[in-house]
TORKOL-4160 file (C-alpha; in steps of 0.2 Angstrom, whole numbers, padded with zeros to 4 digits, m for minus):
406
<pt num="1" X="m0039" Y="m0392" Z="m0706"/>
<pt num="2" X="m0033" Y="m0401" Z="m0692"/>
<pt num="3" X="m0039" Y="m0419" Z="m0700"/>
<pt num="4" X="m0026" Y="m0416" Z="m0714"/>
<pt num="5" X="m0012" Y="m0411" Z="m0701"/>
<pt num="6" X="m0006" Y="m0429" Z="m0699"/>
<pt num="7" X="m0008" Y="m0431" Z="m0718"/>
<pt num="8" X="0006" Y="m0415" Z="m0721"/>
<pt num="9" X="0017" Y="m0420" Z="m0708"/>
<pt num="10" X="0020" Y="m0436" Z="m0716"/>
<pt num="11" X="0022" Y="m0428" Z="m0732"/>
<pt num="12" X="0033" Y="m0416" Z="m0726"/>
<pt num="13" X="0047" Y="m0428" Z="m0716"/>
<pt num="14" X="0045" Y="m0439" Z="m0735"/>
<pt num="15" X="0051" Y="m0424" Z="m0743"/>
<pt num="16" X="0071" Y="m0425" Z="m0737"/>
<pt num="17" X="0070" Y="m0443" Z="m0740"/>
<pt num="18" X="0063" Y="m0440" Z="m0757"/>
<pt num="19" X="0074" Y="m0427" Z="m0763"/>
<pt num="20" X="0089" Y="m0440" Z="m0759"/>
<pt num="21" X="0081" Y="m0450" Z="m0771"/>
<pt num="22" X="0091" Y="m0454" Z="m0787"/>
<pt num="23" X="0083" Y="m0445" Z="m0804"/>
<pt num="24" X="0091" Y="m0452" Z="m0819"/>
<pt num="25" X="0091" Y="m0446" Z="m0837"/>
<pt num="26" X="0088" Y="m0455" Z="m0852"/>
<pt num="27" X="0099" Y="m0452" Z="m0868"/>
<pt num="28" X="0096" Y="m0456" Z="m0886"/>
<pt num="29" X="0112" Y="m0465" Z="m0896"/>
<pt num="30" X="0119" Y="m0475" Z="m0907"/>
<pt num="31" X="0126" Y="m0489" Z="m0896"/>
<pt num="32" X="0143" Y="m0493" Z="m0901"/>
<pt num="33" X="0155" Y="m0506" Z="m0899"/>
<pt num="34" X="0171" Y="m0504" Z="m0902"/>
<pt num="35" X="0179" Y="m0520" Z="m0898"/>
<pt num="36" X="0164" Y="m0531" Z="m0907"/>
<pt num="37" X="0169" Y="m0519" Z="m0923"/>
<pt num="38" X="0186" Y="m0523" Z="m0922"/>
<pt num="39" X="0184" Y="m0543" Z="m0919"/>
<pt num="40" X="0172" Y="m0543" Z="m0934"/>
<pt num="41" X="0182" Y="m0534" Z="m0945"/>
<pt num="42" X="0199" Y="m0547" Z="m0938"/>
<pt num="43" X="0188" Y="m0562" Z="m0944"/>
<pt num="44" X="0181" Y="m0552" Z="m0960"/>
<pt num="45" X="0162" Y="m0551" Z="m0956"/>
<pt num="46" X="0153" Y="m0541" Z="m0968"/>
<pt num="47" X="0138" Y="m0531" Z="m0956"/>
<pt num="48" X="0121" Y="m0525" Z="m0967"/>
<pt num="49" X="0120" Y="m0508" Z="m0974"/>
<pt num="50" X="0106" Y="m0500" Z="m0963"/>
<pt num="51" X="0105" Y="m0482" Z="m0955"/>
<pt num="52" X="0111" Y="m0482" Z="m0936"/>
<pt num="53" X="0095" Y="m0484" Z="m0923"/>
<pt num="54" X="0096" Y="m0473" Z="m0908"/>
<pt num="55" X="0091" Y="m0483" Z="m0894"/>
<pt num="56" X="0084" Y="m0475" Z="m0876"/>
<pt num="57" X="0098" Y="m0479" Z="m0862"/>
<pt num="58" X="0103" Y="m0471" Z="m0847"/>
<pt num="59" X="0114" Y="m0454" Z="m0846"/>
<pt num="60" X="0128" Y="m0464" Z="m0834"/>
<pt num="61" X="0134" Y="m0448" Z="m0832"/>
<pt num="62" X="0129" Y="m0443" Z="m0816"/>
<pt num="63" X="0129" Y="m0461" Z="m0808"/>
<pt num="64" X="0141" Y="m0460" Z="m0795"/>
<pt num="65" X="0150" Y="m0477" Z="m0796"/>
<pt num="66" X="0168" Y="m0485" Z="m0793"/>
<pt num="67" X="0182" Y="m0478" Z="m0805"/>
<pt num="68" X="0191" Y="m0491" Z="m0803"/>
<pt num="69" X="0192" Y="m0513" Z="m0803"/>
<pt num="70" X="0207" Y="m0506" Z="m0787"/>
<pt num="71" X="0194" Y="m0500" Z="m0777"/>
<pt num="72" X="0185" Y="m0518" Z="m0776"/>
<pt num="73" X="0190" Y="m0533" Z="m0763"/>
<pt num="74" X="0193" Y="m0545" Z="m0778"/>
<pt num="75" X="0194" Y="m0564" Z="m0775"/>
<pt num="76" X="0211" Y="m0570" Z="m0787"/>
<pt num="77" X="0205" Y="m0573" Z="m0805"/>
<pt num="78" X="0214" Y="m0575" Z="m0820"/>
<pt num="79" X="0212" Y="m0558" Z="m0832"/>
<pt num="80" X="0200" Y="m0557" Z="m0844"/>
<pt num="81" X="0197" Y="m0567" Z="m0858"/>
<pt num="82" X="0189" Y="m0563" Z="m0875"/>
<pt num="83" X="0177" Y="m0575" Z="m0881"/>
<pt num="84" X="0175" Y="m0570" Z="m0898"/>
<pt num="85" X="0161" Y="m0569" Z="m0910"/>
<pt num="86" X="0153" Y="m0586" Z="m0899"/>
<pt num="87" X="0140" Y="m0590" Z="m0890"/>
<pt num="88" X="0151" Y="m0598" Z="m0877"/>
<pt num="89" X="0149" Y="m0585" Z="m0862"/>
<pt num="90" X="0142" Y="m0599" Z="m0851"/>
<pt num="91" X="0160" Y="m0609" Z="m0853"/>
<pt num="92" X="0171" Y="m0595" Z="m0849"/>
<pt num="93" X="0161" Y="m0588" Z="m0833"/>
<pt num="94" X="0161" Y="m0604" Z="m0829"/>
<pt num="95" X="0178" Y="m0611" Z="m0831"/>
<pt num="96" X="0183" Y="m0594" Z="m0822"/>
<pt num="97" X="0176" Y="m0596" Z="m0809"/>
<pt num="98" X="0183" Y="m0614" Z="m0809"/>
<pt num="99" X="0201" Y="m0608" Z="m0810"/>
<pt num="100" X="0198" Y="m0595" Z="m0794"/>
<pt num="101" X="0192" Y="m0611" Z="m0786"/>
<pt num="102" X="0207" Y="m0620" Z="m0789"/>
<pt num="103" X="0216" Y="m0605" Z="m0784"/>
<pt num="104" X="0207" Y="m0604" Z="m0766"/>
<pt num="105" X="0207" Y="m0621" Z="m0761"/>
<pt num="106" X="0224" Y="m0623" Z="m0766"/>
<pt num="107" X="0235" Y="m0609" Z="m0770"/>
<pt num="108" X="0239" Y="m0616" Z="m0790"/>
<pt num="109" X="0237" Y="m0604" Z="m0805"/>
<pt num="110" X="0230" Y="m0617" Z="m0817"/>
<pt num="111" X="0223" Y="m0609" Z="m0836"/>
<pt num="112" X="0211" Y="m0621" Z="m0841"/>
<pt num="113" X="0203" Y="m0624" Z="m0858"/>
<pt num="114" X="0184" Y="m0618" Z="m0861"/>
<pt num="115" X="0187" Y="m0623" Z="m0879"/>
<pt num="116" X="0188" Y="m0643" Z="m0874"/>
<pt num="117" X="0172" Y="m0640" Z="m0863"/>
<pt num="118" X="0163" Y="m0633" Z="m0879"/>
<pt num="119" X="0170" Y="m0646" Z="m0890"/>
<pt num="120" X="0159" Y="m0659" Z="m0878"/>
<pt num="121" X="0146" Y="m0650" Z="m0877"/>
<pt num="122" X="0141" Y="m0650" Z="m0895"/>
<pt num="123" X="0142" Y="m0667" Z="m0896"/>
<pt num="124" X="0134" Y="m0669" Z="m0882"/>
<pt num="125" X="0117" Y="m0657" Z="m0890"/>
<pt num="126" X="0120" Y="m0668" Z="m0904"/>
<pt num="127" X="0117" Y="m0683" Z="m0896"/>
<pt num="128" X="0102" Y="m0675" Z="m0887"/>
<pt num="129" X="0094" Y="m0668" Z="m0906"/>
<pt num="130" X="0093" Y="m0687" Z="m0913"/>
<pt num="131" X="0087" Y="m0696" Z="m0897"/>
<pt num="132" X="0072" Y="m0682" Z="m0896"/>
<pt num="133" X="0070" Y="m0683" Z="m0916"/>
<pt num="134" X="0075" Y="m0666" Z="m0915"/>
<pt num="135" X="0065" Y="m0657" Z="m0904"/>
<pt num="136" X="0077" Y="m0652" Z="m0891"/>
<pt num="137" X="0086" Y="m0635" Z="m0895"/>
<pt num="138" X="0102" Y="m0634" Z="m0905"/>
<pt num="139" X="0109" Y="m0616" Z="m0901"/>
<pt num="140" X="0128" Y="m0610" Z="m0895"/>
<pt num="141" X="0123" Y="m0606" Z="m0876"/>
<pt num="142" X="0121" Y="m0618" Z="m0863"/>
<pt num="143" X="0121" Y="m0614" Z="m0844"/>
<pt num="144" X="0135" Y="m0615" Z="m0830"/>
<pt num="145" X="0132" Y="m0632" Z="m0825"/>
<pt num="146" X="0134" Y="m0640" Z="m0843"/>
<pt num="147" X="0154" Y="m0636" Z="m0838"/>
<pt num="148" X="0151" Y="m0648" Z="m0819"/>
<pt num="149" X="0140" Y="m0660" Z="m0831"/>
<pt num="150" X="0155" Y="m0660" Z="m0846"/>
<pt num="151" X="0171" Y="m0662" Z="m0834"/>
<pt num="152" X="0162" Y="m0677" Z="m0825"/>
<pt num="153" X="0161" Y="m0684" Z="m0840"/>
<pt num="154" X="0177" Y="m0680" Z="m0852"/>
<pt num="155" X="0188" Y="m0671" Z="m0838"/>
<pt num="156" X="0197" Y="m0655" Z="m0844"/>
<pt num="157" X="0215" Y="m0650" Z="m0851"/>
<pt num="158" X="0226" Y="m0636" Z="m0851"/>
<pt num="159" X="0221" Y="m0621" Z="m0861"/>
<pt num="160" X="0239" Y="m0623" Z="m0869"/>
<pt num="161" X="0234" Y="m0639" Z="m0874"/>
<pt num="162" X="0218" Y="m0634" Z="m0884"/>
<pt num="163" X="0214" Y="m0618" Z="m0889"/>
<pt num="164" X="0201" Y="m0620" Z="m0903"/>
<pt num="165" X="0209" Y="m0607" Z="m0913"/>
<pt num="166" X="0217" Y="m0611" Z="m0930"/>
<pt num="167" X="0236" Y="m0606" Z="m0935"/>
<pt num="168" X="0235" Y="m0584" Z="m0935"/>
<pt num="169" X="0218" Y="m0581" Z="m0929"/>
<pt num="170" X="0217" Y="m0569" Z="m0913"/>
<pt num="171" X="0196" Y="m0570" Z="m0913"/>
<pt num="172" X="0185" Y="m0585" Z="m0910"/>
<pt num="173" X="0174" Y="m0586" Z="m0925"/>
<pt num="174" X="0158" Y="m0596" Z="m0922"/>
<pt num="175" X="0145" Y="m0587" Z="m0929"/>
<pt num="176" X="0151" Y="m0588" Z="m0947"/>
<pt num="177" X="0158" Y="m0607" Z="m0946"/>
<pt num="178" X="0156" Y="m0621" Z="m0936"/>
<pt num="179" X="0138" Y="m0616" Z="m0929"/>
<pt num="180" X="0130" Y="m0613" Z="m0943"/>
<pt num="181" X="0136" Y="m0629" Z="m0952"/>
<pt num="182" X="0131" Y="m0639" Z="m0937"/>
<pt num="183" X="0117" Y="m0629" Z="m0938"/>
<pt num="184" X="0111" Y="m0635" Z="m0955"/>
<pt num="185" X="0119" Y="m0653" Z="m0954"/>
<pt num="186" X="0106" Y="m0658" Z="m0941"/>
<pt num="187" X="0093" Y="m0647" Z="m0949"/>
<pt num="188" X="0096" Y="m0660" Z="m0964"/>
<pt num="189" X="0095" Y="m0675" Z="m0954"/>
<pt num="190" X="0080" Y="m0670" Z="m0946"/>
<pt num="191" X="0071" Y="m0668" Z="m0961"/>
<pt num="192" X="0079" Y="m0683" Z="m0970"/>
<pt num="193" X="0074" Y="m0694" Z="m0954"/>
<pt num="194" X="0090" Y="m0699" Z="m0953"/>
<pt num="195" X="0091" Y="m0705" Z="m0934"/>
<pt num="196" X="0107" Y="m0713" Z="m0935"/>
<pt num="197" X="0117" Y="m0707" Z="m0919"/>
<pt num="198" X="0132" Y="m0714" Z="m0923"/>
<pt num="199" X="0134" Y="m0707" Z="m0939"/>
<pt num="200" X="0128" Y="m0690" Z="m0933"/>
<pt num="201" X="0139" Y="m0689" Z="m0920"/>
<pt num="202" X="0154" Y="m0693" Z="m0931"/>
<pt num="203" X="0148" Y="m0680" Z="m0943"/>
<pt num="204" X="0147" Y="m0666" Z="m0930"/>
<pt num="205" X="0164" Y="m0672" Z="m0924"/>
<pt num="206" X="0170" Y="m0670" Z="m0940"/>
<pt num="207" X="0164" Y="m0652" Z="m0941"/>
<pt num="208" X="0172" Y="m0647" Z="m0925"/>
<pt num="209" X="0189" Y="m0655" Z="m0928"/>
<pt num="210" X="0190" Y="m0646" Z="m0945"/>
<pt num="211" X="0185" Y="m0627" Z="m0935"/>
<pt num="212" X="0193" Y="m0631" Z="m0919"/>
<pt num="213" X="0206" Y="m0645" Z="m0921"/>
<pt num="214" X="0202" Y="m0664" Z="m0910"/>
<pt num="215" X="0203" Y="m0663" Z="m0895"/>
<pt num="216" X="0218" Y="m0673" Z="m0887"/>
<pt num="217" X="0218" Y="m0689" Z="m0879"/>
<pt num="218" X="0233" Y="m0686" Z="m0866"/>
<pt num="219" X="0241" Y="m0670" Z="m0859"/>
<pt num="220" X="0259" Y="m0668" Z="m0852"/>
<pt num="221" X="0260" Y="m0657" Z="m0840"/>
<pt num="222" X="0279" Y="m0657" Z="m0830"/>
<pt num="223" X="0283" Y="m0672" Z="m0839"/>
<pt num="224" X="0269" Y="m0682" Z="m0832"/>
<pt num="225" X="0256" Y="m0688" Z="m0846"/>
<pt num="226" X="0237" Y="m0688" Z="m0842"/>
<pt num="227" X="0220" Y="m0692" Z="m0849"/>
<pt num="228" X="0208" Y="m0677" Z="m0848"/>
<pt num="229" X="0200" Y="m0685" Z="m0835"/>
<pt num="230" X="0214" Y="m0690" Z="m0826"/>
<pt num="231" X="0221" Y="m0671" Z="m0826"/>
<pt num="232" X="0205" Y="m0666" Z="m0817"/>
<pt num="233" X="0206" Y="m0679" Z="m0804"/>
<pt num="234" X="0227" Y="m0678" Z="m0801"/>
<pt num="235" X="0228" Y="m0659" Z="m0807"/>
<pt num="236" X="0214" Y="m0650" Z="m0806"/>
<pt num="237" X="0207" Y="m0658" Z="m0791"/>
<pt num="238" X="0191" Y="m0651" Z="m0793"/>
<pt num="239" X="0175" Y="m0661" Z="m0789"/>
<pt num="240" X="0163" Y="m0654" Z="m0800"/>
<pt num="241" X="0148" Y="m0662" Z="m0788"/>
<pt num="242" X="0154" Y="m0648" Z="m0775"/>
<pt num="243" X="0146" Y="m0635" Z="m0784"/>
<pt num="244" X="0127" Y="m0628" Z="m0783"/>
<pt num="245" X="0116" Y="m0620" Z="m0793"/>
<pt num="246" X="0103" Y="m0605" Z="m0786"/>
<pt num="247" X="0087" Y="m0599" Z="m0794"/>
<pt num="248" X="0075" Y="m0585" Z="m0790"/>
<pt num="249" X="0060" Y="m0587" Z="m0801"/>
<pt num="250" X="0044" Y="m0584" Z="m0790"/>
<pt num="251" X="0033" Y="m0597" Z="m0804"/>
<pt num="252" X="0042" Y="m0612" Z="m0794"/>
<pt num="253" X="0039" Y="m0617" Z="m0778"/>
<pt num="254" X="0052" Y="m0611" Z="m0766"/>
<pt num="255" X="0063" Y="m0621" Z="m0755"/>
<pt num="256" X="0064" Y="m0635" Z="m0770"/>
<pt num="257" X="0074" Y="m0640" Z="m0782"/>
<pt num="258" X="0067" Y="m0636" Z="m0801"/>
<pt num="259" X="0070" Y="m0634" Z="m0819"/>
<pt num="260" X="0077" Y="m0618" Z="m0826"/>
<pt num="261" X="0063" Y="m0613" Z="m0840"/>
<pt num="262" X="0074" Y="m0609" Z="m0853"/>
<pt num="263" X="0081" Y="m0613" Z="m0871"/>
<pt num="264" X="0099" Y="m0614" Z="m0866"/>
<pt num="265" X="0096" Y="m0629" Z="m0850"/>
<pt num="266" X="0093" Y="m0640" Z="m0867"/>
<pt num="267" X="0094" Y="m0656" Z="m0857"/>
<pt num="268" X="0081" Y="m0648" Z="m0845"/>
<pt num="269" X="0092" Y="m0650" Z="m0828"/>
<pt num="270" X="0080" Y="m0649" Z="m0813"/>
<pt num="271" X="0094" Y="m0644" Z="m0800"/>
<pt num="272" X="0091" Y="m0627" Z="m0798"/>
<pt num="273" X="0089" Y="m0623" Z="m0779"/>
<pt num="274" X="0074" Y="m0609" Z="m0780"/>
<pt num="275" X="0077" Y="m0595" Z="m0768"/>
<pt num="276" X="0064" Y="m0581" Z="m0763"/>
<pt num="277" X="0073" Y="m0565" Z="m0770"/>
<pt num="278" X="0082" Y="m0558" Z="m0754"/>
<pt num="279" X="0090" Y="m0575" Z="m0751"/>
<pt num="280" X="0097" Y="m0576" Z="m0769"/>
<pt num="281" X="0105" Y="m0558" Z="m0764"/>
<pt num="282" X="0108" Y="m0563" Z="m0746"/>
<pt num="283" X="0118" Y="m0580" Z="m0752"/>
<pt num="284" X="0128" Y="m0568" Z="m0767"/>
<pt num="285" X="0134" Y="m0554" Z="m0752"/>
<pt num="286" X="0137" Y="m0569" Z="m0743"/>
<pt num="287" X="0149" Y="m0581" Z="m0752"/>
<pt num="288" X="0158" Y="m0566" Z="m0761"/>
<pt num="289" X="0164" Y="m0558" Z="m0743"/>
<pt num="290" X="0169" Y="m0577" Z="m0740"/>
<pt num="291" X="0183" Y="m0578" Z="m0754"/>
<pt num="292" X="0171" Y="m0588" Z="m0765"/>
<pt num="293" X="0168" Y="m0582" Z="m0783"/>
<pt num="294" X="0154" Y="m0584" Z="m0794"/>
<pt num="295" X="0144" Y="m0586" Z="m0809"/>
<pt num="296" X="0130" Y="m0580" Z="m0813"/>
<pt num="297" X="0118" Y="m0579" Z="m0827"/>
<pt num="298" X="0103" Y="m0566" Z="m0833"/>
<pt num="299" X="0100" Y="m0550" Z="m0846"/>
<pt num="300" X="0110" Y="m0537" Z="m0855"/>
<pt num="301" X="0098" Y="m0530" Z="m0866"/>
<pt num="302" X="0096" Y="m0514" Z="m0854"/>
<pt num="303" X="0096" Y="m0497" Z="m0857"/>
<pt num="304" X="0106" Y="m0497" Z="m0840"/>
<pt num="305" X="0119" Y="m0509" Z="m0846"/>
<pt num="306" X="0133" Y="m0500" Z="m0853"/>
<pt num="307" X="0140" Y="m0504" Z="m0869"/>
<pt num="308" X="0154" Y="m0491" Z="m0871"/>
<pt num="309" X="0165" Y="m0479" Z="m0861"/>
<pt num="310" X="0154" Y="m0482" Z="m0845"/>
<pt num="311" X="0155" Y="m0501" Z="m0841"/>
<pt num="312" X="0144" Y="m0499" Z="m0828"/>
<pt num="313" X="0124" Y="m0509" Z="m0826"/>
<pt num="314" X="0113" Y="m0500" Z="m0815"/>
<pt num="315" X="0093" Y="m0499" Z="m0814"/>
<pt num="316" X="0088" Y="m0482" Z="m0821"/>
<pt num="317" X="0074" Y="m0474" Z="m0807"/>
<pt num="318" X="0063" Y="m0472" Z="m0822"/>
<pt num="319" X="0062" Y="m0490" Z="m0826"/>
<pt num="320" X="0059" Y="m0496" Z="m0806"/>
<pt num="321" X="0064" Y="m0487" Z="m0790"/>
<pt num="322" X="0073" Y="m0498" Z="m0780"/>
<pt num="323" X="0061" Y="m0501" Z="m0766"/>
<pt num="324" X="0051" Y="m0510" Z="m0777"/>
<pt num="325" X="0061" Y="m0522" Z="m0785"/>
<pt num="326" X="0057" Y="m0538" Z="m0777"/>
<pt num="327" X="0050" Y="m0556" Z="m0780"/>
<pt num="328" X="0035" Y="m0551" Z="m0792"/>
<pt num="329" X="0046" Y="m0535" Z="m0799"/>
<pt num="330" X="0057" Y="m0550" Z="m0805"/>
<pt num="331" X="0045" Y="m0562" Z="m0809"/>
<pt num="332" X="0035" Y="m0550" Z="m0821"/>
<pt num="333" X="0052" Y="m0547" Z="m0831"/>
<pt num="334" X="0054" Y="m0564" Z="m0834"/>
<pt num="335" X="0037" Y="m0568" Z="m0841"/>
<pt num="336" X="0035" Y="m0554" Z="m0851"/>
<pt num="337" X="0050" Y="m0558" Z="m0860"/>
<pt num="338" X="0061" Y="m0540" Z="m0855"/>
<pt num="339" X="0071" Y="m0551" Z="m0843"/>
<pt num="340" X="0080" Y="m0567" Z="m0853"/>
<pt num="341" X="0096" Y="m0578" Z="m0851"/>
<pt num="342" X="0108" Y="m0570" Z="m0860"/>
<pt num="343" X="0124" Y="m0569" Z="m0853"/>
<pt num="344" X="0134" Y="m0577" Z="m0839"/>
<pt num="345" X="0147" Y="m0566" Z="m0831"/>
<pt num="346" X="0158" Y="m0570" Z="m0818"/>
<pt num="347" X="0157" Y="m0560" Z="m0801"/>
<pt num="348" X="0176" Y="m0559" Z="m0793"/>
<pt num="349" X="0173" Y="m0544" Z="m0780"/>
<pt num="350" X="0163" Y="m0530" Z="m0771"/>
<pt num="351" X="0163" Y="m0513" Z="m0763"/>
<pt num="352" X="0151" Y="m0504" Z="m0753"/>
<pt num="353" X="0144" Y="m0486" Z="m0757"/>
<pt num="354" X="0130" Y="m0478" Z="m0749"/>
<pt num="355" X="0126" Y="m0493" Z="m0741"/>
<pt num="356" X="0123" Y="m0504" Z="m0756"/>
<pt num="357" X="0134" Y="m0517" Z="m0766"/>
<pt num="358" X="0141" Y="m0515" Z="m0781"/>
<pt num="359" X="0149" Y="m0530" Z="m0789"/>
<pt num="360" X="0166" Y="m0531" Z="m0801"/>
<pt num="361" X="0163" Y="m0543" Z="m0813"/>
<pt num="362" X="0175" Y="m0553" Z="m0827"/>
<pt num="363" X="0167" Y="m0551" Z="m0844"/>
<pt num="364" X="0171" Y="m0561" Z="m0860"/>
<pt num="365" X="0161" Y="m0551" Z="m0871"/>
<pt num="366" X="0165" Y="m0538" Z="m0882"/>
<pt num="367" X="0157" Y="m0522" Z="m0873"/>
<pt num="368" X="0167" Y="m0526" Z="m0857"/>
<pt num="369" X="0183" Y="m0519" Z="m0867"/>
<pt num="370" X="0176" Y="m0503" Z="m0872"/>
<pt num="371" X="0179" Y="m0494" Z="m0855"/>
<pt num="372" X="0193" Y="m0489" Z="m0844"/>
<pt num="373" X="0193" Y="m0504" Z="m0836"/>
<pt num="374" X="0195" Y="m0518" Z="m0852"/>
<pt num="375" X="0186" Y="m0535" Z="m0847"/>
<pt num="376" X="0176" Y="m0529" Z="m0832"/>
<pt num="377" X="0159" Y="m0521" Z="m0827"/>
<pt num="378" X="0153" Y="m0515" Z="m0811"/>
<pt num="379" X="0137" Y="m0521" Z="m0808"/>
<pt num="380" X="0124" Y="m0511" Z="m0796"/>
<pt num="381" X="0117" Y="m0523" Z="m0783"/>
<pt num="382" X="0099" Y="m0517" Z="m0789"/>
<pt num="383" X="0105" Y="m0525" Z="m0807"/>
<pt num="384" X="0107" Y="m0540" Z="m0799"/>
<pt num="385" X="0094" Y="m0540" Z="m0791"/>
<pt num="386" X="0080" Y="m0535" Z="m0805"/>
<pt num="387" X="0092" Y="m0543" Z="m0820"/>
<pt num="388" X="0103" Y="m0557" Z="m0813"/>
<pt num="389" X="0091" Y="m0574" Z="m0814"/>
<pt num="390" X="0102" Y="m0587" Z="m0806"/>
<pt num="391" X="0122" Y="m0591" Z="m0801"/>
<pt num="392" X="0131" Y="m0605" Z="m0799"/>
<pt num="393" X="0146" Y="m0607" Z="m0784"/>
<pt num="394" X="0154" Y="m0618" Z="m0772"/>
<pt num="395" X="0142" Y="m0627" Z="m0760"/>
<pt num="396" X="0152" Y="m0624" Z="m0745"/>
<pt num="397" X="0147" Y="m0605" Z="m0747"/>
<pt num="398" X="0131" Y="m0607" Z="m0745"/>
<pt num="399" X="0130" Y="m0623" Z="m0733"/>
<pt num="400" X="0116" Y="m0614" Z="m0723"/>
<pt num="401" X="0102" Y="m0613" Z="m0739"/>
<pt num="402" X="0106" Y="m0629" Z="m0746"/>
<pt num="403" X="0100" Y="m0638" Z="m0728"/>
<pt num="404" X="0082" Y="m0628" Z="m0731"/>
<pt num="405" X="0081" Y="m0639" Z="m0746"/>
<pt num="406" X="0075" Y="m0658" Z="m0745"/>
């Protein structure tokens, strides 16, 4: 008996610590979206007629998190934006997280057009499709740094001066226009061989004037006329260099600078600083209590990502218990395929409970208006950690990472 005496008295001070563990439910619903039903019936979509799937997700219930987007120490941001039926998430973190920045390093309130930045970017795809003869991906996303790549290279204007919508709508509408007629446009040039990039650039520029108007030349802002470019250099007076991109994907070597393996880094940008998993969270917790916002990019197909009343993501414990989530944790996710880039979010704030993080963060999708605080989720740091594959932010934030790099 006394060779097992060790053995129970471990088991026996693990009991108090297991007891405080967190058990969560599971529940089995319809997953509604109240705001994505009322933007499709705005712009007239008509869904399938199919019987309602209940889906597995977490009973949110009994998850004690923030009430409210007042209990959180926000960096300034402009409200909420809705960005429609799109796949322009990547644009309207981004540029968010742009505005805060001009905000912080300044003091301006300046609302600045993600609709420009997409305008560019689709010619930009388009360009890419017929120099690869069509093998590079033509889809609606991109990542964060296709807004730094765009602004070098056509600036940016006032959201008042281009708003991509036409006279009365209230709802971007991608999905059912100018997509899918790009979509099939190149579709038919690929199989016509018709390499022409001049003419296929003016025909997708075409598309996009007709859905989202041309974009302007000059802006006038307090009588003063600009180029776009020179309303980021004189206005703006951002440098879109000063901004970094973090990775944590343990496939790449650590400590270098890679290529984000994934269908929406279409033109295959290798600047990706790749960060073992507790430095990715370390520079996160870091730059937000410095009074720098940031984007950041990973999954929402969770069963512990709220789409309605609770707007809350955490993991549930019968998915992983958070001591195990780490580097491999991660990694298997993201090779299996249950951990994709599917959003990008951005994160404007943090409290503390019990020890741990959880994140505000401003949301332009459809589900973030379903709960009590419209246009936000809070964000469990054990979410980011398992779910959130990579973010984007200033370079003065994380100064002491980027000098491991080479």
């Amino acid at each position: 008996m006394q060779r097992f005496l060790p053995v129970l008295l471990v088991f026996a001070l693990l009991l108090p610590l297991r007891a405080q563990e967190r058990r969560d439910r599971a529940l089995f619903e319809v997953r509604r979206d109240a705001m994505l039903d009322s933007i499709e019936a705005a712009v007239q979509k008509a869904r399938p007629v199919s019987e309602p799937k209940k889906l597995m997700q977490l009973d949110f219930s009994a998850i004690k998190a923030p009430q409210s987007p007042d209990e959180f120490r926000s960096v300034w941001h402009l409200p909420p934006v809705l960005q429609g039926l799109s796949g322009m998430c990547w644009c309207f973190s981004t540029t968010s997280m742009l505005e805060s920045e001009v905000h912080r390093q300044s003091g301006r309130v300046i609302d600045i057009s993600e609709l420009y930045t997409v305008y560019w970017e689709h010619v930009e795809k388009a360009r890419e499709y017929v120099r690869t003869r069509g093998r590079s991906v033509h889809g609606e996303g991109s990542e964060s740094n296709a807004v730094f790549r765009i602004w070098k290279k056509y600036g940016c204007v006032p959201a008042s001066a281009y708003t991509g919508l036409k006279p009365g709508a209230t709802f971007h509408d991608h999905e059912n226009t100018l997509f899918p007629e790009i979509h099939a446009y190149l579709a038919s040039v690929k199989a016509a061989n018709a390499w022409n990039e001049e003419t296929v650039v003016a025909t997708v520029r075409a598309i996009l004037d007709h859905w989202l108007g041309a974009p302007p030349e000059k802006v006038t802002v307090d009588g003063a006329s600009y180029t776009p470019e020179e309303y980021l250099a004189k206005v703006v007076r951002i440098d879109p260099g000063d901004y970094v991109d973090l990775l944590s994907l343990m496939e790449k070597p650590w400590y270098e600078k890679v290529e984000f393996p994934v269908p929406d880094n279409w033109w295959h940008s290798a600047d990706y600083h790749n960060l073992p998993l507790d430095e990715f969270m370390a520079a996160i917790k870091g730059a937000i209590r410095k009074g720098y916002s940031i984007e950041i990019g990973g999954d929402m197909s969770e069963p512990g990502y709220s789409r309605g009343a609770a707007g809350m993501a955490v993991v549930p414990s019968w998915d992983i218990p958070a001591a195990f989530i780490d580097d491999e944790a991660r990694q298997f996710r993201f090779s299996n395929g249950t951990t994709a880039d599917d959003h990008g979010l951005h994160l404007v704030g943090y409290v503390e409970k019990d020890g741990q993080d959880w994140y505000l963060i401003k949301d332009s999708w459809s589900s973030a208006y379903n709960s009590s605080h419209p246009g936000y989720y809070f964000f469990h740091e054990d979410y980011v950690r398992l779910k959130m594959l990579c973010c984007s932010m200033h370079k003065d934030a994380v100064k002491e990472v980027l000098a491991r790099f080479k």
